[in-house]
N, C-alpha and C positions, 0 to 999 in steps of 0.2 A: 815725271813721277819717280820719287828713289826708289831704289828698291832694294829691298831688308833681307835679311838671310836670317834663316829658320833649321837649325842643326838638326834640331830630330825629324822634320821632313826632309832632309836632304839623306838621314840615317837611314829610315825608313826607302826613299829612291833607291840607295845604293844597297840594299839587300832586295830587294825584292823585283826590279824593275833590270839593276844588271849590268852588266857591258854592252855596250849597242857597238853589234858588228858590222864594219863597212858602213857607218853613220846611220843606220837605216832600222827601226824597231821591230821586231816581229807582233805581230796581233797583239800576243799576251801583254809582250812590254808597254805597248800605245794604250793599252785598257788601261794599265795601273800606275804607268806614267803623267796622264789625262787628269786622274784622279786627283793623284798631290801635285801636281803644279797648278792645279784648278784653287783648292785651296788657299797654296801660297798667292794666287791674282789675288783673291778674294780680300787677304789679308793685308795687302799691299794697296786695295783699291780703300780701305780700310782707313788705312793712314793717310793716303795721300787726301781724303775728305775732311779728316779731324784735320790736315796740316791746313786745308785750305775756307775752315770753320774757321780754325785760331786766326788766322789773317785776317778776315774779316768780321772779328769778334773785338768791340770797345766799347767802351762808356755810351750805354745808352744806345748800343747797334739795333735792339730790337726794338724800338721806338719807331726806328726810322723808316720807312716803305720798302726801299731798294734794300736797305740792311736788312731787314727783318724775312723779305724774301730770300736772300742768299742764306742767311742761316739756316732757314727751314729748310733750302734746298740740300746744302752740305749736311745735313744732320738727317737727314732722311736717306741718302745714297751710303752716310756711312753706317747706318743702324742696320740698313740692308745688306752690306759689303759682310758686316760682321758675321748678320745672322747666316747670310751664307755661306760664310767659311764652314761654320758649321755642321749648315744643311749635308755640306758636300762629305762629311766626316763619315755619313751613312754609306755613302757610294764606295768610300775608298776600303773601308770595313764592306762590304758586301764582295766588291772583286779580290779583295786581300785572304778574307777567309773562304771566298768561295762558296758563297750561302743561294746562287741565283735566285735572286730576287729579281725580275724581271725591272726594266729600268722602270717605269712609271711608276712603277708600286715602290721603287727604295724609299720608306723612310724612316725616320728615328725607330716608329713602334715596330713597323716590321720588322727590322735590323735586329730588334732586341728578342724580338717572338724568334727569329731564325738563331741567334745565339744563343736561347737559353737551350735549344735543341741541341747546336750542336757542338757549342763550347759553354758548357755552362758552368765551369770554374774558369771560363778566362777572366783575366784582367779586364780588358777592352770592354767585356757584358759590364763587371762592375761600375766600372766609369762611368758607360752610357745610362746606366740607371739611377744611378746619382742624379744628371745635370737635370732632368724636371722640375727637381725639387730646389733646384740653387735660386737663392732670390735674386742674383745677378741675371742670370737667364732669363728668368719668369717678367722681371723687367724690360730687358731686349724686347723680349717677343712683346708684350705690350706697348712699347716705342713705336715698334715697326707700324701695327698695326695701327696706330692713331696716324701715324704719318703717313699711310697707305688710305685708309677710312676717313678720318677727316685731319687734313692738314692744316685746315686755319684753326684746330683748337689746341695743336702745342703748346705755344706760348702761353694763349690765356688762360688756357686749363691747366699747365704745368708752370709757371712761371708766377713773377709777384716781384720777385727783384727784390732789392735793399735800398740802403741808400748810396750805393754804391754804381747802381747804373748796371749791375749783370745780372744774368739770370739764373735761377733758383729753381730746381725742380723740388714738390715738395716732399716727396716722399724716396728716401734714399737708401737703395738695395743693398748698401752696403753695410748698414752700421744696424743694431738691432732693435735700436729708438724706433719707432715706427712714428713718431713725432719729428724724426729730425728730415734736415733738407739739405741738399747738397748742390754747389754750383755746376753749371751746363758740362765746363770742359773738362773739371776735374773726375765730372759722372763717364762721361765719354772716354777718357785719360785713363781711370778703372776699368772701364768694360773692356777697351785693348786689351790691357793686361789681362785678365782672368780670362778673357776669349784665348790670348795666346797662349795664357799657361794650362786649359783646358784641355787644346788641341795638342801642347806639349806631352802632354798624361798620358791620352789618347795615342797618339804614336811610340811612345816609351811603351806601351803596353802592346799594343800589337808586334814589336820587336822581341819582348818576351812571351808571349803567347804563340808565335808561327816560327817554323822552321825557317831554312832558307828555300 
């Protein structure tokens, strides 16, 4: 699996996480080191699905039995990989600012209930209040859970094809036509990108919101 380099998670590491003495973390570091390299897997496990969809993506792959299961499979592991990049965005914001949220309970709304307490001109609250409303997101989360819920109806409930032989999802998060549709990988190809420039935001912003 490649693996991709991520600047302002690496920025964020090296302020906050530190010199590791004699190769060995103390407590604090392993909390908040755990956190963003969890991510970066996350992001990584991300790609390596979309790389391993495209390869097995051609004329008419969803037609085919064996094809049509490997796409659902790859497209299901990466819709997960993404969202939990994500997911994990909570956790690194909960030990970065310091808000103890017990682990079970980190998630997006409590994160936000704890920030608006006790940062509530940060950047980072901003952000995270924002992405509900992103129709890129809002689609994520609806992928997942068809592909979680029922997996045999991807396809024929989001698909239709051309005459091209690829697949068409028909409603596409990206453009403001709510009539338009966009093809499988180009959909997946976007959600990288705005997944990573999200988490980009995200860590620019906790750099400027906390000390060292």
């Amino acid at each position: 699996m490649q693996m991709y380099s991520y600047p302002s998670l690496d920025a964020v590491k090296t302020k906050f996480v530190g010199t590791i003495m004699n190769g060995k973390m103390t407590d604090d570091q392993w909390q908040k080191e755990i956190r963003i390299s969890s991510i970066r897997s996350k992001l990584n496990h991300a790609n390596y699905h979309f790389e391993r969809f495209t390869a097995n993506y051609h004329y008419d792959s969803f037609r085919e039995e064996s094809g049509h299961e490997v796409l659902r499979a790859e497209f299901s592991a990466f819709v997960s990989a993404l969202l939990g990049a994500i997911e994990l965005l909570s956790h690194e914001v909960n030990i970065l600012f310091r808000l103890a949220i017990k682990e079970r309970h980190v998630k997006s709304k409590s994160v936000i209930q704890a920030l608006r307490l006790n940062s509530p001109e940060s950047g980072t609250l901003l952000k995270l209040e924002k992405l509900e409303g992103m129709n890129w997101y809002i689609s994520l989360k609806e992928m997942r859970n068809k592909s979680v819920h029922n997996p045999t109806m991807i396809w024929t409930f989001h698909s239709g094809g051309n005459l091209s032989g690829l697949i068409f999802l028909p409603d596409d998060p990206f453009e403001r036509d709510s009539n338009s549709t966009i093809e499988v990988k180009k959909y997946m190809s976007k959600l990288i990108e705005h997944t990573k420039r999200f988490i980009d935001d995200v860590q620019l912003s906790i750099l400027d919101d906390l000390p060292s």
